[in-house]
Every structure is written in structure tokens, then in C-alpha cells.
C-alpha angles and dihedrals in degrees: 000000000000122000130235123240120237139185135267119186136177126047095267102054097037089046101055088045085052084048112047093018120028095146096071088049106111094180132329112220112215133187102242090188082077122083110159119131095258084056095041089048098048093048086060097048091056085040088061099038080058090242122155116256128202131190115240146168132230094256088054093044099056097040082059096043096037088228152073095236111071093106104230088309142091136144149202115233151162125255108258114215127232140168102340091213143016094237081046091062096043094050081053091057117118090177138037105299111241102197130179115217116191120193117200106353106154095162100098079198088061097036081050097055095037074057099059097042085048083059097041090054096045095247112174097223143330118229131196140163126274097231099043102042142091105242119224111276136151096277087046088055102047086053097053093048103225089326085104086064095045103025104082110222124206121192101196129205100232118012103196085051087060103050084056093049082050097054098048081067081058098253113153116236107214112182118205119232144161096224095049111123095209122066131228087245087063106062135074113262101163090084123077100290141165118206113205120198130175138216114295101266109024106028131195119358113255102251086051088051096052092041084065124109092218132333122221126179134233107249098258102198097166139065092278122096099208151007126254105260095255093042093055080039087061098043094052101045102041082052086059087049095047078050099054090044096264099130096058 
């Protein structure tokens, strides 16, 4: 069955597809108004990786893109494949799987930058549930700076199913909240784990939360309450990569 093209937009997205995948690249649109060094740079670069380029103006680019953000550059690309299935990538695993679960993030800003620290801290996959989640689209993509083309992404049926699935591999499920006595610095991240973290506000849904293993919190010492989704993302799991002996 045929795919179906979609959009990429921004440098960094369109650049690390040039880069990991050229060959799904069908034509990159630039704005050719545009000739400062970053521009001029990035239009080598396709040039190089052998991509189609088109010239294009700002009303074009963002009709394609569907924003005004897309910097002077979108694409048209292929879909790349990746794992088929969650139970396909673990089974890949040569090493303990580190998983990032979300439960209700809506935001495709936030699910785009819980994307690209997924990526940053070497996370295997997130996962989140196909009626509370934001899905992959273009704006999704330009957050996340090329992590939406390398992160894989699963949307799951039924969310509190999978953390059991997950738990009968022997991955730990570790919820995030804020009344949680114990902290995020005081478990043990280095063995196969999925943290699972919820919406700012009102966090996880009950029935993920009962499905966790243990919860711990993330130390709070100002006047806030609470962390931006990503932000909490990126604490917890480069804890887990400080952990691993990642940070040395």
C-alpha cells in the first residue's frame, strides 16, 4: 500500500532527515529570499545529500508547513520506518530498556520537546495513549528538532494494559508526583524502567497511576508547584543517564 507523503518544516527537522534518511526526501522548498550564512549553509548541505530543491516564498512555505514558523524551509518527504511495533523494539534491546511513558499531553509543543529530550538522553521509545496524546504532525516535528524522525513513537490502545505488558518484561514502571515521599534521585534508574509522567496540573490519570510500580517526585525549592512536562521529561530521564554512566 502506498504512503502517504508528509511535511517536515524548520532547519532542524528537515536537516537531520537530509542528513539520516536522504533518500526519502522527494524536494525541499527553500526560501531563496533568504542569504544569510545558516541558509546558505543548509542549501549546501541538500545540495550535497543530492535532494531536490526548490525555490519558494514565504506565502508558499508556510501554506505547506501550515505555520509561520518554518523558518524559510519545508519538505516533502517519505515516511521512514522504524520499529513496527513496541514489543518489536524491546526484543531488539541489547541493554536495559529506558522508556518514557506520557499520560495525557495534548500540547504538540510539549510532546515535541519531551521528543527531543527523549532523544538527547538516549531514551528507547515514549509511549502514550491514543485518546489522550498529542499525534506526530509538522509542529510536533519542528519542536522536537529532527527527534520526531529518530524517537519512535508508539500511541498505545489502552495505556494502563501496556504498562502491565511492560512489567511482566520486568521494567520497572516509576510514576511522577508531587506527593510522592520519595524523590526521583533516590531510586534506582540503571535497570530496565519506564517513567511515566502526566499533564502539568493534573498529572497522571488514576488507573495509570495505580498501574505504577512506585511514584517518586522531582525535589520542587521555589514558589512553583510544578515543572513543564518536558522539562520534568528531561530531569528524570537524564537522572536515569547520570545513573547508567551516561554523564561521565
Amino acid at each position: 500500500m502506498a504512503t502517504t507523503p508528509k511535511i517536515l518544516f524548520g532547519f532542524h527537522a528537515v536537516g537531520v532527515r537530509i542528513k539520516t534518511a536522504p533518500a526519502s526526501v522527494i524536494e525541499v522548498y527553500f526560501d531563496s529570499s533568504r542569504r544569510d550564512a545558516r541558509m546558505r549553509q543548509f542549501v549546501e548541505r541538500a545540495k550535497e545529500a543530492g535532494v531536490r530543491l526548490i525555490e519558494a516564498d514565504g506565502l508558499r512555505l508556510a501554506k505547506l508547513a501550515g505555520s509561520h514558523g518554518h523558518q524559510g524551509v519545508a519538505a516533502r518527504v517519505e515516511p521512514v520506518a522504524q520499529a513496527r511495533s513496541l514489543d518489536d523494539l524491546l526484543d531488539q534491546l541489547n541493554e536495559p530498556p529506558l522508556l518514557l511513558v506520557l499520560d495525557g499531553i495534548t500540547d504538540p509543543h510539549n510532546l515535541g520537546a519531551c521528543l527531543r529530550v527523549a532523544d538527547g538522553a538516549g531514551a528507547h521509545a515514549v509511549i502514550a495513549p491514543k485518546d489522550h496524546a498529542a499525534g506526530i504532525n509538522a509542529t510536533v516535528a519542528k519542536v522536537a528538532s529532527g527527534a520526531a524522525e529518530t524517537m519512535p513513537y508508539f500511541m498505545v490502545t489502552n495505556l494502563a494494559r501496556t504498562l502491565g505488558e511492560l512489567q511482566e518484561r520486568n521494567i520497572w514502571c516509576i510514576g511522577t508526583s508531587e506527593e510522592a515521599d520519595k524523590s526521583v534521585y533516590q531510586v534506582d534508574l540503571k535497570a530496565p524502567v519506564a517513567l511515566v509522567l502526566g499533564a502539568e496540573g493534573p498529572g497522571m490519570r488514576q488507573l495509570t497511576r495505580k498501574r505504577c510500580d512506585e511514584l517518586v517526585s522531582i525535589p520542587m525549592r521555589g514558589a512553583v508547584e510544578s515543572l513543564n512536562v518536558s522539562v520534568a521529561s528531561g530531569v528524570c530521564l537524564y537522572e536515569a543517564l547520570r545513573q547508567r554512566g551516561g554523564g561521565l
